[in-house]
C-alpha positions as CSV (number, residue, x, y, z in Angstrom):
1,X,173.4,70.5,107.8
2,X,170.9,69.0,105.3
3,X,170.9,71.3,102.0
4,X,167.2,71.9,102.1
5,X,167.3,72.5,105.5
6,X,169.8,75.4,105.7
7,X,168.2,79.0,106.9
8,X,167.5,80.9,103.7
9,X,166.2,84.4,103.0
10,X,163.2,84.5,100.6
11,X,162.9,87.4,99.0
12,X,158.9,89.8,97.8
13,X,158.7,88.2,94.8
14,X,159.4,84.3,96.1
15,X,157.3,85.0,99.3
16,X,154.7,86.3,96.8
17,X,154.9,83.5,94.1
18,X,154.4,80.7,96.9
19,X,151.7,82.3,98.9
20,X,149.3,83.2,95.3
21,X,148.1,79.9,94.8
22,X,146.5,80.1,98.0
23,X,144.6,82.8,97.1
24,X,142.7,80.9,94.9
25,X,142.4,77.4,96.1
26,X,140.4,78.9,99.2
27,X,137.7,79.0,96.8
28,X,137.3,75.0,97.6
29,X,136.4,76.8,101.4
30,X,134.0,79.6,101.4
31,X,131.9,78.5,98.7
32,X,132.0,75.1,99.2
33,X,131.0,74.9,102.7
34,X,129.2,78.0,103.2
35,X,127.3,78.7,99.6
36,X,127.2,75.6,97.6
37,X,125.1,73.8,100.3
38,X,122.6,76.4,100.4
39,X,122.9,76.8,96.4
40,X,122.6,73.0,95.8
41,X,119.6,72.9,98.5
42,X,117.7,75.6,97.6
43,X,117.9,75.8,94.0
44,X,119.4,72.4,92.7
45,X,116.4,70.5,94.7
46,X,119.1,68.2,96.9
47,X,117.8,67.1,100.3
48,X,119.8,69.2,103.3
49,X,120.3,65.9,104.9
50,X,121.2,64.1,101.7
51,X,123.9,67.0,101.1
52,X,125.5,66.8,104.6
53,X,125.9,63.2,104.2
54,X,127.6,63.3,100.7
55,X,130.4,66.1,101.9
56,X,131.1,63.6,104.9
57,X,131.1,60.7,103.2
58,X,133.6,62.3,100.4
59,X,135.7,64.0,102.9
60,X,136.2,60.4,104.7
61,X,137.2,59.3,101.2
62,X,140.2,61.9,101.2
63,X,141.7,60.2,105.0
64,X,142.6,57.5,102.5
65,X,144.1,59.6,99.7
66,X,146.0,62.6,101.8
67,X,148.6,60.8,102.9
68,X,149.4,58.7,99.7
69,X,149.5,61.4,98.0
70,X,152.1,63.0,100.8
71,X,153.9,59.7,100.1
72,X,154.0,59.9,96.7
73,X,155.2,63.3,96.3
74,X,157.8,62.5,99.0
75,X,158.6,59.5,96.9
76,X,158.8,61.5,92.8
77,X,161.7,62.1,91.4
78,X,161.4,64.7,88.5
79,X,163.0,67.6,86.7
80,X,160.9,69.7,88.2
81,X,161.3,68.3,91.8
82,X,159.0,66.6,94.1
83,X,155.9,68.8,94.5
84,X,155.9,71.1,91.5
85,X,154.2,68.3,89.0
86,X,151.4,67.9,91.1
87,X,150.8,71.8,91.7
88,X,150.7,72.6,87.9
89,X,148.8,69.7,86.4
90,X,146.4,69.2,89.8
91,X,145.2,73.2,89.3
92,X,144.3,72.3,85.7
93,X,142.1,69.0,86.8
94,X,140.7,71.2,89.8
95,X,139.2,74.0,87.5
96,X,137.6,71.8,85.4
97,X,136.3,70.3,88.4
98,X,135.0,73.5,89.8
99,X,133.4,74.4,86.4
100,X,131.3,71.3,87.0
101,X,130.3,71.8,90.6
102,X,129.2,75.4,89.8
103,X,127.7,75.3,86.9
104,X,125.4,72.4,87.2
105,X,122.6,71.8,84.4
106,X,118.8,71.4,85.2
107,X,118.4,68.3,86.8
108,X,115.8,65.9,88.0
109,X,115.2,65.5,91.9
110,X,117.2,61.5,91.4
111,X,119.7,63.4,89.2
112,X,120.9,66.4,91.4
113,X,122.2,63.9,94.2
114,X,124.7,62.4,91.5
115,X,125.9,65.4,90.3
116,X,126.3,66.8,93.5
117,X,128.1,63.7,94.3
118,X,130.7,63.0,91.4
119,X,131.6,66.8,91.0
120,X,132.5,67.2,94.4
121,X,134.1,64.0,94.4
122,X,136.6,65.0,91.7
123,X,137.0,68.4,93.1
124,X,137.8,67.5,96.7
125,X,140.2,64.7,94.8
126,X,142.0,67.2,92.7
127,X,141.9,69.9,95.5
128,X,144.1,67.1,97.6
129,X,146.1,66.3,94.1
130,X,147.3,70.2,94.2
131,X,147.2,71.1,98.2
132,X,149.1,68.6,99.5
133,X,152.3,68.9,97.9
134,X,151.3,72.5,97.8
135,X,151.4,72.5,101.4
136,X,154.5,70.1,101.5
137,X,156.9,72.9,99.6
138,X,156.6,75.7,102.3
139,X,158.3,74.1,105.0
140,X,161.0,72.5,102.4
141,X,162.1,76.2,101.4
142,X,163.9,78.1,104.3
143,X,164.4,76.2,108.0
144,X,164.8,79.9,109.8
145,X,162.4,80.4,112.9
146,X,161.3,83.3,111.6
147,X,161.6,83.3,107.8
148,X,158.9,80.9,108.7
149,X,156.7,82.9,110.5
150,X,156.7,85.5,107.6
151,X,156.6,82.8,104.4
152,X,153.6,81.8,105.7
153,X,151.7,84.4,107.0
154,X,152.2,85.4,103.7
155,X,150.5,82.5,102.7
156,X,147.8,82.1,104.8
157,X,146.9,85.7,104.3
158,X,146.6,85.6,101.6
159,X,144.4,82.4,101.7
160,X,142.4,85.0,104.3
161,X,142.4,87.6,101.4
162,X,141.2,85.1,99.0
163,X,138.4,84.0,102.0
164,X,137.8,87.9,101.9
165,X,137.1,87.6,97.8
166,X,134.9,84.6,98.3
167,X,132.7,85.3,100.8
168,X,132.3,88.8,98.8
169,X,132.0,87.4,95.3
170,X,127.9,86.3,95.6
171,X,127.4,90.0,96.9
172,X,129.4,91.5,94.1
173,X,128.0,89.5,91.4
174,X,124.3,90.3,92.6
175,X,125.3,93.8,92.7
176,X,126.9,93.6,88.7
177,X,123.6,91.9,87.5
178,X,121.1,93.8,89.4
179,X,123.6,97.0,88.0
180,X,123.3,95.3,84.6
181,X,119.7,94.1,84.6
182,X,120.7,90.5,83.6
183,X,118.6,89.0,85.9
184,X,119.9,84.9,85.9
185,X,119.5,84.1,89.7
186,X,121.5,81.7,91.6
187,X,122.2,80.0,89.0
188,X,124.4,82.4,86.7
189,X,125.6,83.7,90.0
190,X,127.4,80.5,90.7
191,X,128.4,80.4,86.9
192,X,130.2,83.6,86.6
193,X,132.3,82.6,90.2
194,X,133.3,79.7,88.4
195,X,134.5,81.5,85.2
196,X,136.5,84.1,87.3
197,X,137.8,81.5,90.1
198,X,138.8,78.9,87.6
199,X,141.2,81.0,85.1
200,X,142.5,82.3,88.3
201,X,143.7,79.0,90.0
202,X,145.4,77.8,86.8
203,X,147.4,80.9,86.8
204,X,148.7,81.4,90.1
205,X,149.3,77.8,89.9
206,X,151.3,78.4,86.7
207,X,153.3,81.2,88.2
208,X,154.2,79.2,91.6
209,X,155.8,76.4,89.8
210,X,157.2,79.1,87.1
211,X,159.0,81.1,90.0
212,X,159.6,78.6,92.7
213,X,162.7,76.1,92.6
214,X,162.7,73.0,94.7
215,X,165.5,72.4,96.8
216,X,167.4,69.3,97.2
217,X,166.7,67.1,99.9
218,X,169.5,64.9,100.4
219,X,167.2,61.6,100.7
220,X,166.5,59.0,98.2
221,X,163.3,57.3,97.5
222,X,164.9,54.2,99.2
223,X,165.5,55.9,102.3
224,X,161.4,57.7,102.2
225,X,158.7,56.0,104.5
226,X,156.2,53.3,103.7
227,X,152.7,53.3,103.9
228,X,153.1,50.8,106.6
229,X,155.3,53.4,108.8
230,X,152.7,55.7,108.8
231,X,153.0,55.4,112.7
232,X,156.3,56.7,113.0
233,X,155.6,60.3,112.7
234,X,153.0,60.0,115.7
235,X,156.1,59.0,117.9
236,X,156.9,63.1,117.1
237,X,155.7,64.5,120.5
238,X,155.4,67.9,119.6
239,X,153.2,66.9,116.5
240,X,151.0,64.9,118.4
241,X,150.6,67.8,120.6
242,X,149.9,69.9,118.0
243,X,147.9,67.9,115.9
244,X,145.4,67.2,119.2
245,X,144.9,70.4,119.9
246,X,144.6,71.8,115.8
247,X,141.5,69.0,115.6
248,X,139.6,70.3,118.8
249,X,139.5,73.6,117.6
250,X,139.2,73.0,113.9
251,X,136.1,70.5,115.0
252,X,134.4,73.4,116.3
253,X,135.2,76.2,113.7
254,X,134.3,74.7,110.9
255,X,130.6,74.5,111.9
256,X,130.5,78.5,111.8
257,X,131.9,78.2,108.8
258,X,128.9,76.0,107.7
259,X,125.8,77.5,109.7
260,X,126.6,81.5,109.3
261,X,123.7,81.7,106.5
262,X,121.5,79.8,108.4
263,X,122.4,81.7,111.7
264,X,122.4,85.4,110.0
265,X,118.8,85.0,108.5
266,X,116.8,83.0,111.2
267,X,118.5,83.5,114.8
268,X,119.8,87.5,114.4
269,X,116.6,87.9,111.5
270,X,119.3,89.8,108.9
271,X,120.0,89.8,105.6
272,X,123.8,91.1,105.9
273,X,125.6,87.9,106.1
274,X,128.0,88.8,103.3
275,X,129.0,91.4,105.3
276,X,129.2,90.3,108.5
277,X,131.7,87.6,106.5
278,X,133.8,90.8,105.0
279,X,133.8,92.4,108.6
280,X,135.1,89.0,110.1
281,X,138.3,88.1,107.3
282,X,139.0,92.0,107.4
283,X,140.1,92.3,110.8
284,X,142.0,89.3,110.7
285,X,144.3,90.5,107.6
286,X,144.1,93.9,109.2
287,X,145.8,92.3,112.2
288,X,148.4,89.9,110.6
289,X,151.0,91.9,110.5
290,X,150.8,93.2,114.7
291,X,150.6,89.1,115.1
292,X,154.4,88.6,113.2
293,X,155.7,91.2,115.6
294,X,154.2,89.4,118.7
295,X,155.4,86.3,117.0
296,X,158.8,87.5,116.5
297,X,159.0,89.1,120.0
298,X,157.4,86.7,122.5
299,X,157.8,83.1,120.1
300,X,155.3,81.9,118.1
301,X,153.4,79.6,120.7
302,X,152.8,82.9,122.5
303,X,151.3,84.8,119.7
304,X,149.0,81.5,119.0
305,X,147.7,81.1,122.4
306,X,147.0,84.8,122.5
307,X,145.1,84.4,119.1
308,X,143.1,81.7,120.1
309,X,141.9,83.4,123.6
310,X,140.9,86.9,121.7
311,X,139.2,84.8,119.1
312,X,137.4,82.7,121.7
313,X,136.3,85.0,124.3
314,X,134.6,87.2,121.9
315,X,132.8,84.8,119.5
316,X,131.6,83.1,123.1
317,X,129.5,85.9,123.3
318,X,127.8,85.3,120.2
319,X,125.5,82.2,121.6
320,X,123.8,84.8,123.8
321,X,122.2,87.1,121.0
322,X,118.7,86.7,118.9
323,X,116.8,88.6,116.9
324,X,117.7,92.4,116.1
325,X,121.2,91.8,117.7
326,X,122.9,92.7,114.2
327,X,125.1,95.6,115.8
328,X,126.3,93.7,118.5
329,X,126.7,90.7,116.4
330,X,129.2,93.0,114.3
331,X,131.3,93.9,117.0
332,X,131.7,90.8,118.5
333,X,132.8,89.0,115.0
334,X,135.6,92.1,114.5
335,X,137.1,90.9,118.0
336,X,137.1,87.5,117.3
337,X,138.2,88.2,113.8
338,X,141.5,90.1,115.1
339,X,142.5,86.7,116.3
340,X,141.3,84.6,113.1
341,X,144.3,85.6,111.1
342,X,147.1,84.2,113.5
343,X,145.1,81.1,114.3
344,X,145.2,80.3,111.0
345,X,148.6,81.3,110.0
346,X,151.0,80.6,113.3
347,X,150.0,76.5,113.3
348,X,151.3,76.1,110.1
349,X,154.6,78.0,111.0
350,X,155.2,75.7,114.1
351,X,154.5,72.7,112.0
352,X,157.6,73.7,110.0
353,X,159.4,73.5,113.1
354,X,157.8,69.7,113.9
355,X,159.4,68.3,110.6
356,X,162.1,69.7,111.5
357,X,162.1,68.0,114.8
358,X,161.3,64.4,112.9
359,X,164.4,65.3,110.5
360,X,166.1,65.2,113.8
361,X,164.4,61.6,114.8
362,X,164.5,59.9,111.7
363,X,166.8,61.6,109.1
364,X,164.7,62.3,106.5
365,X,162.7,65.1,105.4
366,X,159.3,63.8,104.9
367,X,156.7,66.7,104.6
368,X,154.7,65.2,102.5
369,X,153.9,62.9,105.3
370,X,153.1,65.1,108.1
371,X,151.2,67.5,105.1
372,X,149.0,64.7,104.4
373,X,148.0,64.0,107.7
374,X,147.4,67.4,108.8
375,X,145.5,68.0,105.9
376,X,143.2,64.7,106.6
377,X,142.3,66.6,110.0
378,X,141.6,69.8,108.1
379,X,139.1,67.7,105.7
380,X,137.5,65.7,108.4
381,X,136.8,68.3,110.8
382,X,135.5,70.5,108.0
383,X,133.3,67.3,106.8
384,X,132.4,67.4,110.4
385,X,131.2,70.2,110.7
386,X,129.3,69.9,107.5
387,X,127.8,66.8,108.1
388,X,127.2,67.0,112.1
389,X,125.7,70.9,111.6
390,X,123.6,70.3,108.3
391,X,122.1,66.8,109.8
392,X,120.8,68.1,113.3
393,X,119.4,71.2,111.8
394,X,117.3,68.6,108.9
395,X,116.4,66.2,112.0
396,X,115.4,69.3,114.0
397,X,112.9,70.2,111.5
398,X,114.6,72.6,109.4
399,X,112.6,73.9,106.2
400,X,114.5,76.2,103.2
401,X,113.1,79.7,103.5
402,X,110.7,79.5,106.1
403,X,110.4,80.3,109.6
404,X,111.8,78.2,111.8
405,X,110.5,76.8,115.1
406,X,112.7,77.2,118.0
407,X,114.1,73.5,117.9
408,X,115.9,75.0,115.1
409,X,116.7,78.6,116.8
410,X,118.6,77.2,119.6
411,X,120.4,74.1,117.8
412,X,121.8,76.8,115.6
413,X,122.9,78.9,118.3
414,X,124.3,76.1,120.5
415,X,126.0,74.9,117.3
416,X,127.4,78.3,115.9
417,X,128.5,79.6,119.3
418,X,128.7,77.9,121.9
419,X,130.0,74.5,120.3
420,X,132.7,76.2,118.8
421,X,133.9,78.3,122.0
422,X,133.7,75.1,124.0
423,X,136.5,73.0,122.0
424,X,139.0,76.6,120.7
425,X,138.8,76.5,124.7
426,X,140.2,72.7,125.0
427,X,142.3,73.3,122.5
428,X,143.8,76.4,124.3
429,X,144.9,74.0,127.3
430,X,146.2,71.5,125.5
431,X,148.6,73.7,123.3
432,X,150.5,74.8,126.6
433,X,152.3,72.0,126.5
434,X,153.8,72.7,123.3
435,X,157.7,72.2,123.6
436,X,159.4,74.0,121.1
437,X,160.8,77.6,121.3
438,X,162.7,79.7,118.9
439,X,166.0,78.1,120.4
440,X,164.6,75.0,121.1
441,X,164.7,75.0,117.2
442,X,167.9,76.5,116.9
443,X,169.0,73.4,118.8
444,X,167.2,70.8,116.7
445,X,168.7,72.2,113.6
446,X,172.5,72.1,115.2
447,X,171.6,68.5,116.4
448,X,170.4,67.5,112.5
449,X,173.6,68.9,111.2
450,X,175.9,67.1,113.7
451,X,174.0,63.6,113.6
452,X,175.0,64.1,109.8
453,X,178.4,64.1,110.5
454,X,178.3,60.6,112.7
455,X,178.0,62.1,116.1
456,X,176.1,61.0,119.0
457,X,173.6,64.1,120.3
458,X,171.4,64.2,123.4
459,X,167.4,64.9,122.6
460,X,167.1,68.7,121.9
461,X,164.1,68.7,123.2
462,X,165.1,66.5,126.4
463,X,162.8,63.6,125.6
């Protein structure tokens, strides 16, 4: 079997050192799509409709540049490996970049719209220069079923925990400067989760690539895909399958992601959507580790169709509340939070298991290929959600800070709740037919290891 492919043990401190930079690079999430529109809005002077537009139109931009830059770390050839180059100088570029978008200066009502646009241009471009390959290592490190499962629910909680820190981080620096009486605003709100996110992305960054040690592949650049072959990895039926279903429901949950501010203060009338955000990413961590267990016991497809059903059947219940609903609104976003953790972690531990399935079909390991497509769909559907949410609420009428006529009410209802519940639900059905188990696996690995010794093998997966 391949070198890189064998199943290896991963020890605290490796599991740690891998998962840290995700901690920090969810800071391109929360406040990006759930702050800074509201911040650059409200307080910067850009148009709402103006804004949606620019994040789709930059996040179109990065369908082009995902996947080249999967190719191109599949393709480098360093000392330090493949994908740590791009994780150490990419977090430098990215703070800087976040510096810019956070800190803006004052600005003219022609100006704001640039800056808006070139500093989330270069951070969205250095945030793909870092993730990708980022993304690209975990599956690269241990082939084990489970290994898996745990390496990256270590990750992707702590991606949650870093969510946790974000959507916190306004509320905790308007707590220090009201403490403090330093007064500032919005603006040197934004400025101080800049200096504390930035420092913080550079070192864990630093420490991954410090701690971390690429393994060898056994495949030459030569023998690595071309742009032009891009359509071979959609011949990967269990990708495809996977991918489908991952867009439908990511489609729908990114526009929560967008509209929560918007839905807290003028549908439920509250002023507690920091913490209705805390409640939510709480109960998902809280839950991780019950999900590795059912993972573990009853496969991994299991544990994610279970997570998406919890998560969907109680946020469904969220289009049906209004005004002075705050107490059921909490209860109903710890349920659906319970299943947030594994929805987010168990997709990427059965996309491990897909490359491995392509290894089988083509010989080569090519993660940065399927890491940049995956993470196009992540982009776009977050763009989507963005654009789509931002746009009907500025053609319905919507006005910063005022009261809002019911056009608005109910687009923000039917777009927060129901929107969302609809497509985790087509999602659901279309993830049943996901094909590979636990030994499934086991047989795609044995297959890889015996088509590298020049023997014919049947399809593990019967295809």
């Amino acid at each position: 079997m391949n070198a890189s492919t064998r199943a290896v043990n991963l020890d605290r401190g490796q599991k740690l050192a891998y998962g840290l930079p995700a901690f920090a690079l969810v800071v391109v999430g929360i406040p990006v799509y759930v702050h800074i529109p509201k911040f650059y809005t409200d307080v910067v002077g850009v148009n709402i409709a103006l804004v949606g537009s620019i994040l789709l139109f930059i996040r179109m931009f990065d369908a082009f540049t995902d996947p080249l830059l999967g190719i191109l770390s599949d393709r480098t050839q360093t000392r330090m490996g493949r994908r740590r180059p791009y994780i150490l100088w990419g977090g430098l570029a990215l703070a800087a970049a976040i510096l810019f978008l956070f800190i803006p200066p004052e600005l003219s009502a022609a100006r704001a719209p640039v800056w808006f646009t070139i500093s989330l241009f270069a951070l969205f471009l250095f945030w793909t220069l870092v993730t990708v390959p980022y993304e690209a290592l975990g599956p690269e490190l241990t082939s084990d079923y489970t290994e898996r499962t745990s390496l990256f629910v270590v990750r992707d909680g702590l991606l949650i925990f870093g969510t946790l820190a974000a959507a916190a981080a306004p509320a905790v620096v308007e707590g220090l400067q009201n403490a403090l009486a330093t007064g500032g605003g919005e603006r040197q709100k934004f400025m101080w989760i800049a200096l504390a996110y930035a420092p913080l992305l550079v070192g864990t960054t630093l420490w991954c690539t410090y701690r971390i040690r690429e393994r060898k592949t056994g495949t030459s650049a030569s023998e690595l895909p071309r742009p032009k072959d891009l359509k071979g990895i959609f011949q990967n039926r269990p990708f495809r399958i996977l991918l489908i279903s991952y867009t439908i429901s990511a489609l729908g949950s990114n526009l929560p992601a967008t509209l929560i501010l918007f839905y807290v203060q003028y549908v439920l009338e509250s002023s507690h959507a920091n913490l209705f955000l805390l409640l939510y990413f709480a109960s998902g961590i809280l839950m991780l580790p019950a999900w590795i267990k059912l993972a573990g016991r009853f496969g991994k497809k299991a544990a994610w169709l279970g997570s998406m059903a919890l998560n969907t059947c109680a946020f469904s219940g969220v289009f049906f509340l209004g005004a002075g609903d705050e107490g059921l609104y909490a209860v109903l976003v710890i349920l659906s939070g319970l299943g947030f953790g594994a929805t987010l972690a168990l997709p990427s531990a059965i996309q491990a298991d897909v490359i491995d399935y392509d290894e089988y079909l083509t010989g080569r390991r090519q993660e940065g290929w399927y890491i940049g497509v995956w993470s196009v769909v992540k982009k776009l559907t977050a763009a989507a959600g963005v654009g789509a949410g931002l746009t009907i609420l500025g053609a319905m009428g919507y006005q910063p800070g005022e009261a809002q006529p019911p056009e608005v009410i109910q687009a923000l209802k039917v777009l927060y709740a129901l929107v969302p519940s609809l497509c985790n639900a087509a999602a659901f059905a279309i993830a049943l037919a996901y094909p590979i188990s636990q030994a499934k696996h086991e047989k795609i690995l044995f297959g890889i290891a015996r088509l590298k010794q020049g023997e014919r093998v049947p399809d593990p997966l019967g295809y």
